[in-house]
N, C-alpha and C positions, 0 to 999 in steps of 0.2 A: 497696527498691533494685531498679533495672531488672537482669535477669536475660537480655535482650536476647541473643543470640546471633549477631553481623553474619556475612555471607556473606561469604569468604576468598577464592574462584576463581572464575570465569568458564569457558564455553567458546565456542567460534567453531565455527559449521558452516553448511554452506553446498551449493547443488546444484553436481556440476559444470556448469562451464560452457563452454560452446564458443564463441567470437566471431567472426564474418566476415562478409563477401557471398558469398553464397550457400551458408551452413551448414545450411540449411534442408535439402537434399540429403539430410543424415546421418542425419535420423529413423530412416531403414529401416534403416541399421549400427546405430543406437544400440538400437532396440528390440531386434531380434536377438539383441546383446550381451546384453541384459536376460532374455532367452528367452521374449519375449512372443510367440503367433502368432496370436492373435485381440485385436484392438485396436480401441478407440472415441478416435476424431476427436472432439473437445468447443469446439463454436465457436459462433460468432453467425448471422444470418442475412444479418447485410451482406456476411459472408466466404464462405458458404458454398461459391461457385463463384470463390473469388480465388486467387490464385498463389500464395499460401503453401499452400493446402488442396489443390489440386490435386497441388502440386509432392509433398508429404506423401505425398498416398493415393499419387500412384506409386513414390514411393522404397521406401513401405512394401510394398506388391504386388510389386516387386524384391527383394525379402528374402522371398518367399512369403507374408506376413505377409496374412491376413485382415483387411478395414478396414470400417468400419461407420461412420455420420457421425453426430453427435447437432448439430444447428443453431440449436438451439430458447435459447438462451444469454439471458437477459436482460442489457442494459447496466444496472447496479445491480444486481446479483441478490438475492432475496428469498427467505426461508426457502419458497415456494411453488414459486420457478424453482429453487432446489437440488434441492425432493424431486421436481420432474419429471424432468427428466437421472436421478437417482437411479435411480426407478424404471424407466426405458427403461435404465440400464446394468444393472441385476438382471436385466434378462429377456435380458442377453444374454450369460452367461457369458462376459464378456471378462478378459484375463490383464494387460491393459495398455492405460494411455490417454494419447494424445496433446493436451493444449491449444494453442488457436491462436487467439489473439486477446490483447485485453489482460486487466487484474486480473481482471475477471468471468467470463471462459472460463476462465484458470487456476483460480481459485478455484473456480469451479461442477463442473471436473473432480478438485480436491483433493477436494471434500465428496464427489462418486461413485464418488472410490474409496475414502474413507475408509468408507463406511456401506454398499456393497457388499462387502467386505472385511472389515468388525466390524459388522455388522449391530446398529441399535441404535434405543432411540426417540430421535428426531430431537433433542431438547434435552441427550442425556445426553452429547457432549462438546461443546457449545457455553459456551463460557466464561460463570466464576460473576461475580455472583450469578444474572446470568438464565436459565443452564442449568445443570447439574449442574458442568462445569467437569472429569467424568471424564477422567483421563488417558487415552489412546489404548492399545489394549491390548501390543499388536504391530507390527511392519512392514507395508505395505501393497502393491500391485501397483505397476510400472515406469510411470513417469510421466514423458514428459519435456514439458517446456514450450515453450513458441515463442512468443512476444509478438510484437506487429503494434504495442506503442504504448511509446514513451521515459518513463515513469513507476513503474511501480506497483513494479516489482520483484519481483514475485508467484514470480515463474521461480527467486528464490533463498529463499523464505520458506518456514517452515511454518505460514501463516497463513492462511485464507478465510475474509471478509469478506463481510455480506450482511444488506440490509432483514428484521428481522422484524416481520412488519405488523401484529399483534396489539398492538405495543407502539410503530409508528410511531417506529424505534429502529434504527442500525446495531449490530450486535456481531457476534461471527464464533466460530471455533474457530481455537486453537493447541497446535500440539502439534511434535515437532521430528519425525515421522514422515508427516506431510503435504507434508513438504518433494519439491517434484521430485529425480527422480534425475539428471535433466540438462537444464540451461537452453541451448537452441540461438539463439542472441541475431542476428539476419541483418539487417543495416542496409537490405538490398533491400525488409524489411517494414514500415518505416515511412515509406514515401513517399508512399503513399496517404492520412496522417490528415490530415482537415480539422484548417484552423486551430485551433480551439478544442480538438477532442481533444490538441490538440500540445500547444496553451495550459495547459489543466487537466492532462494527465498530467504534462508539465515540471515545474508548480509541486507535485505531488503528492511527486515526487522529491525537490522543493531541500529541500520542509519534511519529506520523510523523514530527509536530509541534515542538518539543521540541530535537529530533535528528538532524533535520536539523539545529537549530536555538545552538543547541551545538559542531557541526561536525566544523574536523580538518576546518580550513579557507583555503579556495582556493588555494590562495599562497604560501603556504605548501606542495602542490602536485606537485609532479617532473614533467615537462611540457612533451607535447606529443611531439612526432617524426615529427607529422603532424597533421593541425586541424582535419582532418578524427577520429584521433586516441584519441581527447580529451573527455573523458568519459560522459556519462546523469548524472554522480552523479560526481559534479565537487569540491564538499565541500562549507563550509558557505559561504556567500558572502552578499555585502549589500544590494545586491534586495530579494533575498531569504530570508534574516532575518527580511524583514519586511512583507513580506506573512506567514509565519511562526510566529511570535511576534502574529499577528492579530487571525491566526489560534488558539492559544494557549490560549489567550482569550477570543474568543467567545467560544468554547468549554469549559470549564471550567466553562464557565457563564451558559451554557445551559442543560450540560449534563445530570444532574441528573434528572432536571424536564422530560426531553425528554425520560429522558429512564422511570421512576415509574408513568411519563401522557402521553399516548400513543395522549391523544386529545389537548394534550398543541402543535397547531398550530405553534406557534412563534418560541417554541424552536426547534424542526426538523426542522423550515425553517431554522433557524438559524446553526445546526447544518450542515444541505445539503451544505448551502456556506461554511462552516466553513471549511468542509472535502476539498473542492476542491479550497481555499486557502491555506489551506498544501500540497494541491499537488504540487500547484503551487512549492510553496516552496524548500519542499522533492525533487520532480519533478527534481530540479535543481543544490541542493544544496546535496541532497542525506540523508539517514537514516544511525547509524550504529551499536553498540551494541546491542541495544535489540533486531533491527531487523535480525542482524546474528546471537545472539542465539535463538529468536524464530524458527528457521527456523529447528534445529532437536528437540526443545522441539514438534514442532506439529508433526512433523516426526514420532517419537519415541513413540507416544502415545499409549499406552496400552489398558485403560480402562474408558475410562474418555465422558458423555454424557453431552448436554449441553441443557437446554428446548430452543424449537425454530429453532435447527439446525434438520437434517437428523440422525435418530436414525439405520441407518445400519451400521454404523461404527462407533468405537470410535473417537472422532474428540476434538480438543482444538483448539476453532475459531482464526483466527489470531489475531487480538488485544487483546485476552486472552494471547496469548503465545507471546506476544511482552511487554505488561507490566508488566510481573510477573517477567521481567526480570530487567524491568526499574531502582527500585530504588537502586538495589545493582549498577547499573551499574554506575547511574549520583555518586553516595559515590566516583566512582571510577576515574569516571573523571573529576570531582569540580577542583582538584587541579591545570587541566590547563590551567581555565579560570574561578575561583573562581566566577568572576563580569559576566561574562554570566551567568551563574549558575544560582547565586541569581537572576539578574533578571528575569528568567525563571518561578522561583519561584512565586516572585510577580506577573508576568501575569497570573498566576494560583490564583493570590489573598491572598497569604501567604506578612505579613507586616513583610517588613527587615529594617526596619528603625533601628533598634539599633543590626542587625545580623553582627555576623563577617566573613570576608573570610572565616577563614578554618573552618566557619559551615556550608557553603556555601552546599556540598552533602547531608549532612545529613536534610538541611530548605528543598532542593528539595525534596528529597525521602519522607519524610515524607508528604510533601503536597501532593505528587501523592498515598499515602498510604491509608489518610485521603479521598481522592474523589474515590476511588474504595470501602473501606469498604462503602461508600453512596449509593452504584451501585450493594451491593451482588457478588462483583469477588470473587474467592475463596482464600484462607491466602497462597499463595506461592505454589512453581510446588510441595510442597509436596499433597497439595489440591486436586492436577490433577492425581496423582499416580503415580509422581519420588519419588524415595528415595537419600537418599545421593551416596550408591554408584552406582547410575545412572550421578554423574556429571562427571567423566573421559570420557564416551562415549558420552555425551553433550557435552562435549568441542570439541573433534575428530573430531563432526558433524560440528560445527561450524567453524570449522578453512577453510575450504577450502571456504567460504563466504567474498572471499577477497574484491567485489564491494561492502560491507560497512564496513566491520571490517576494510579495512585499512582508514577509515576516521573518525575512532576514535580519539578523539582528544587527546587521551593518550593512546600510543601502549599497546599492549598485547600478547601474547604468549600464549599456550597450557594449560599452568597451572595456567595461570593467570584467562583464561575463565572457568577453571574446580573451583575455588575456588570461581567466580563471579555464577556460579551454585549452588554451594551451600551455598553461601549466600541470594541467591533467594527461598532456598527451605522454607521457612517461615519469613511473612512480617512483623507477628506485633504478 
C-alpha cells in the first residue's frame, strides 16, 4: 500500500519590488537601508559605461556607499564565468551587491554572493543529481537587482542559472535565500535591447508564464521531510496562477509591438512588469518541460548565431531554446488538464468558445506558433542546427533536470523526451 505523504501548503515569496521610470535612482537609498557600504556593481560588458551603471555608481557614491564594478559577466553564464566574478568578489570584502543587466548579471551576482558568503566547493549547492543539491546554510549579503531586459524575471527568483561545460548541460542552484532583497524594475532600461534580445527575453517570460500556470499542482508533490527541505519550485498553486494568468497576458498583448518598435514606450514598459510578474509566479510555482529541454538544446549548440547577442561563440539565447520546445510539449501535456490548457490559450487571445478538450494542445501550440512566426523565431531546433538524430542525446541531457521535469504535469521518461525533440525539430 502506498504510504505516500502529499504536500498540504505552499508558500509565496518574492523580492521586493519597486516599479517606475527612473527607479533606478534608488539603489543608493535601498543599499543604505540594507546597511551595505562597500558594494560590487555585477554587469556585462556591453553595459559597463551605459546609464543604468552610471546612474547606479552615482546614487550609490551619494549614500557614501564604496562602489567597485565587476563587467566581466558572460551572456549564458558558465560554471567558469560564475567562479570568475566569484573570485574578484572574495578579494574584495564587499557587504553588498548590485546587478545590472539581464538573467545572466542577476544570476552571476546571486552565485558571488552566495559562495562569498558560505564559502563552499562549487558543486555543493548546485541542484541534485548534478551537484550535491545542499541546502544554503543561512541568509546572504543585500542584493538588489536592476534588469536592463523584459524576460527572465531573475530580479524576483532565488534561482541562477548557468552552462556547466564539463557536462555541455544547463542546471543552476535554488535556494529561497539567493532571492534579491529588492527588484528596482525602471522601463528607461529596456530601450536599448536589440530586437532579438526583446524577442528571446519576451518569449522566455510568456513560457515562464504559461509553465507555471500548467505545472503538476502543489498537492501533488510528496511533502518534504522538513520545511527546510520544501523546494523554490513548489508547483501550481492559486497565488502563482494568478501572477502567471496576468503575465501571459500582458505579454502576449505587447510582444510583438515591443520587439519590431524598439520606441513603442508602452509596450517594453509593459513587457518589463510583465517579466517580473512571471517571476513572481515561475518564482514559486516553478517551470518544466520546455525549460528542462532547453537546457541541452542551448548546451549542445553547434553553429547557430543570433543578431544582437555576442558573436564569439555559437549561442541559442534562452527563450529561443525554451520555446521551440514549447508547443510539442503543451500537445503533450493538454490531456492533464485539458481546461488549463485552453484557458492558457485564451490569455494568449486565441477564442475557445466553441473548442473542445481534446483540442485543448493543439488550440495552445498553435497560438504560441502563430506569435513567434510574428517575432522572426526560427521553424524548430532543426532551424538552430539539430537534426533528428540529435534528439536521443537531447533527451540524455535533459533527464537529469529533475527540479522541473518532475513538475510536469504528465510524466515522462527518456523516450518520451527523445520523441518530444523530435517533434520540436520543425513548427509549422
Amino acid at each position: 500500500m502506498d504510504q505516500t505523504i502529499f504536500e498540504t501548503g505552499f508558500s509565496i515569496d518574492t523580492s521586493q519590488i519597486k516599479f517606475g521610470v527612473g527607479i533606478t535612482q534608488e539603489v543608493g537609498f535601498e543599499m543604505k537601508r540594507l546597511g551595505a557600504k562597500n558594494v560590487l556593481i555585477v554587469t556585462d560588458p556591453n553595459l559597463s559605461n551605459s546609464e543604468p551603471v552610471e546612474i547606479s555608481k552615482r546614487s550609490l557614491e551619494s549614500e557614501k556607499i564604496s562602489v567597485s564594478i565587476f563587467d566581466q559577466v558572460h551572456v549564458e553564464p558558465t560554471d567558469i564565468s560564475f567562479k570568475e566574478c566569484i573570485e574578484y568578489a572574495s578579494q574584495g570584502n564587499f557587504d553588498g551587491f548590485v546587478a545590472i543587466g539581464g538573467g545572466s548579471s542577476i544570476d552571476t551576482a546571486k552565485a558571488a554572493n552566495l559562495y562569498t558568503t558560505h564559502p563552499a566547493e562549487f558543486l555543493t549547492y548546485v541542484n541534485a543529481p548534478i551537484g550535491s543539491g545542499t541546502p544554503v546554510p543561512g541568509p546572504l549579503k543585500p542584493l538588489v537587482a536592476i534588469p536592463t531586459t523584459g524576460g527572465t524575471g531573475s530580479e524576483t527568483t532565488g534561482v541562477a542559472i548557468f552552462d556547466l561545460i564539463s557536462m555541455k548541460a544547463k542546471t543552476g542552484i535554488a535556494h529561497r535565500y539567493l532571492r534579491p532583497n529588492v527588484g528596482l524594475v525602471d522601463p528607461n532600461n529596456s530601450m536599448t535591447m536589440p530586437k532579438m534580445v526583446q524577442a528571446c527575453s519576451g518569449l522566455d517570460l510568456l513560457s515562464h508564464g504559461l509553465e507555471s500556470f500548467t505545472a503538476m499542482p502543489f498537492s501533488m508533490r510528496e511533502a518534504p521531510l522538513s520545511p527546510e527541505f520544501r523546494p523554490a519550485y513548489q508547483g501550481s498553486n492559486p497565488i502563482s496562477d494568478v501572477w502567471a494568468a496576468k503575465a501571459i497576458q500582458m505579454c502576449s498583448k505587447n510582444i510583438v509591438s515591443a520587439v519590431h518598435n524598439a520606441n513603442d514606450f508602452e509596450s517594453r514598459s509593459e513587457m518589463m512588469l510583465a517579466a517580473t510578474f512571471a517571476g513572481v509566479g515561475f518564482g514559486n510555482a516553478g517551470c518544466h518541460l520546455p525549460h528542462g529541454m532547453s537546457y541541452p538544446v542551448a548546451g549542445m549548440v553547434t553553429n547557430n548565431l543570433v543578431e544582437g547577442y555576442p558573436t564569439d561563440k555559437p549561442i541559442i539565447p534562452h527563450g529561443m531554446s525554451v520555446i521551440l520546445n514549447a508547443p510539442a510539449v503543451f500537445r503533450y501535456t493538454a490531456p492533464s488538464n485539458p481546461e488549463r490548457h485552453l484557458e492558457a490559450a485564451q490569455l494568449m487571445g486565441a477564442d475557445i468558445k466553441h473548442a473542445n478538450l481534446e483540442d485543448a494542445g493543439d488550440i495552445l501550440a498553435e497560438t504560441i506558433i502563430n506569435l513567434i512566426k510574428q517575432i522572426d523565431i526560427p521553424n524548430g531546433l532543426s532551424a538552430v542546427g539539430f537534426k533528428n538524430e540529435d534528439a536521443k542525446a537531447l533527451a540524455t541531457g535533459a533527464v537529469p533536470q529533475h527540479r522541473v521535469i518532475k513538475l510536469s504535469p504528465r510524466s515522462v521518461d527518456e523516450k518520451d523526451l527523445e520523441q518530444l525533440f523530435l517533434d520540436s525539430m520543425k513548427l509549422w
